[in-house]
C-alpha positions in Angstrom: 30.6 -30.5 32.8 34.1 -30.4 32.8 36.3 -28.0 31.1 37.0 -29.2 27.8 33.3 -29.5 27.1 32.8 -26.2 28.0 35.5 -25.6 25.7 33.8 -27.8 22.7 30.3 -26.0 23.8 31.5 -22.8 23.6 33.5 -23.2 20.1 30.1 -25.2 18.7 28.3 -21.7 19.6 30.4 -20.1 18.1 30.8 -21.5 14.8 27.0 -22.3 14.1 25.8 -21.4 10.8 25.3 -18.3 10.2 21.7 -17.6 8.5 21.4 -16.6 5.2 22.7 -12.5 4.9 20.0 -10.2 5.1 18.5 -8.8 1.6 17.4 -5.2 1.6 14.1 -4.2 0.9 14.1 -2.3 -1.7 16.4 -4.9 -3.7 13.1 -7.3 -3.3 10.7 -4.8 -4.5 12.8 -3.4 -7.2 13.2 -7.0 -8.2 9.4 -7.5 -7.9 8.2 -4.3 -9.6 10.5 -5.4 -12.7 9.0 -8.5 -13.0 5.6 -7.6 -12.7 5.3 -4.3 -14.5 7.5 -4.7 -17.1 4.5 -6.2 -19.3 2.3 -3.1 -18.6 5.3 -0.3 -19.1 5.9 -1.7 -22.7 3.0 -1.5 -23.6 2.7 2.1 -21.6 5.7 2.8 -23.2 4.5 2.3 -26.8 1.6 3.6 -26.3 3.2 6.7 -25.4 5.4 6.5 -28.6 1.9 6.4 -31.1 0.8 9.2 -28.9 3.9 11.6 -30.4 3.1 10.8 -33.7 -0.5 11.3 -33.6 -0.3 14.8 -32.4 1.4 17.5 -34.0 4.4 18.6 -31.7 3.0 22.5 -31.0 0.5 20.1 -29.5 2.3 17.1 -28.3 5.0 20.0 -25.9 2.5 21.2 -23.7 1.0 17.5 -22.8 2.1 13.9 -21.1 0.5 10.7 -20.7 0.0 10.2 -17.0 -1.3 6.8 -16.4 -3.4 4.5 -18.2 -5.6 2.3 -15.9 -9.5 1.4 -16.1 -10.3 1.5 -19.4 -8.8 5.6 -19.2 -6.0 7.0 -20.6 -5.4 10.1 -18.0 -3.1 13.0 -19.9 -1.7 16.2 -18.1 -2.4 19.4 -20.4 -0.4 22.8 -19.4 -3.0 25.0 -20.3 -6.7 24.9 -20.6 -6.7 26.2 -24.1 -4.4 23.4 -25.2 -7.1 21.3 -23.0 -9.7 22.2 -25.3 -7.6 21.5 -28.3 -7.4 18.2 -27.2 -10.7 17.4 -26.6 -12.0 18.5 -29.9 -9.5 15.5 -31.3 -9.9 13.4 -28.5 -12.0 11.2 -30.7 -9.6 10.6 -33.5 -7.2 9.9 -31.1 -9.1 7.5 -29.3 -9.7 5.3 -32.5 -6.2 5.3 -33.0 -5.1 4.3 -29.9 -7.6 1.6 -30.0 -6.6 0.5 -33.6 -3.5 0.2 -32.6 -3.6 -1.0 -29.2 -6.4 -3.0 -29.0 -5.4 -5.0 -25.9 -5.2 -1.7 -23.7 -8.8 -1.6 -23.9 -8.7 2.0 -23.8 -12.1 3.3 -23.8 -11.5 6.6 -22.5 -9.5 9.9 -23.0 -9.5 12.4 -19.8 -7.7 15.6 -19.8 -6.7 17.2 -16.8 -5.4 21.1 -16.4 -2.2 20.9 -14.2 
């Protein structure tokens, strides 16, 4: 090989294609988790919205909706008295949540002291 195709070798190295610019990870799943979720934290959301109006706010201060998955809508309550409270309308609330919501299939209210 004589010099000038060492020359042409070494500038074809050198302007190869680059590949495509790396993409960070957490671009990808911040992209996926808005596609896929979206769906289930409107409805989350709204559900969280009927909840404030169902309960009276002395009530509605000292507790938040959690999470919401099988069938269970899981609620954090500040104090085991306003636990209580709860649970004595859980039932109500339940049929509410369910009239109004019927594709959440919520079939269950826990409350948990924390």
């Amino acid at each position: 090989m004589n010099s000038n195709e060492q020359l042409a070798n070494s500038v074809k190295w050198r302007t190869r294609a680059k590949p495509e610019e790396a993409v960070k990870l957490g671009d990808i799943v911040t992209k996926l988790m808005d596609e896929q979720l979206s769906g289930q934290q409107a409805r989350f959301e709204a559900i969280t919205e009927l909840w404030q109006q169902l309960l009276p706010v002395n009530l509605y201060q000292h507790c938040k909706i959690v999470d919401m998955s099988n069938a269970e809508l899981k609620v954090l309550v500040d104090s085991p008295s306003y636990a209580n409270e709860l649970r004595w309308c859980s039932s109500e609330l339940l049929e509410q949540l369910q009239q109004h919501y019927p594709r959440a299939r919520i079939k269950k209210i826990k409350f948990t002291v924390g």
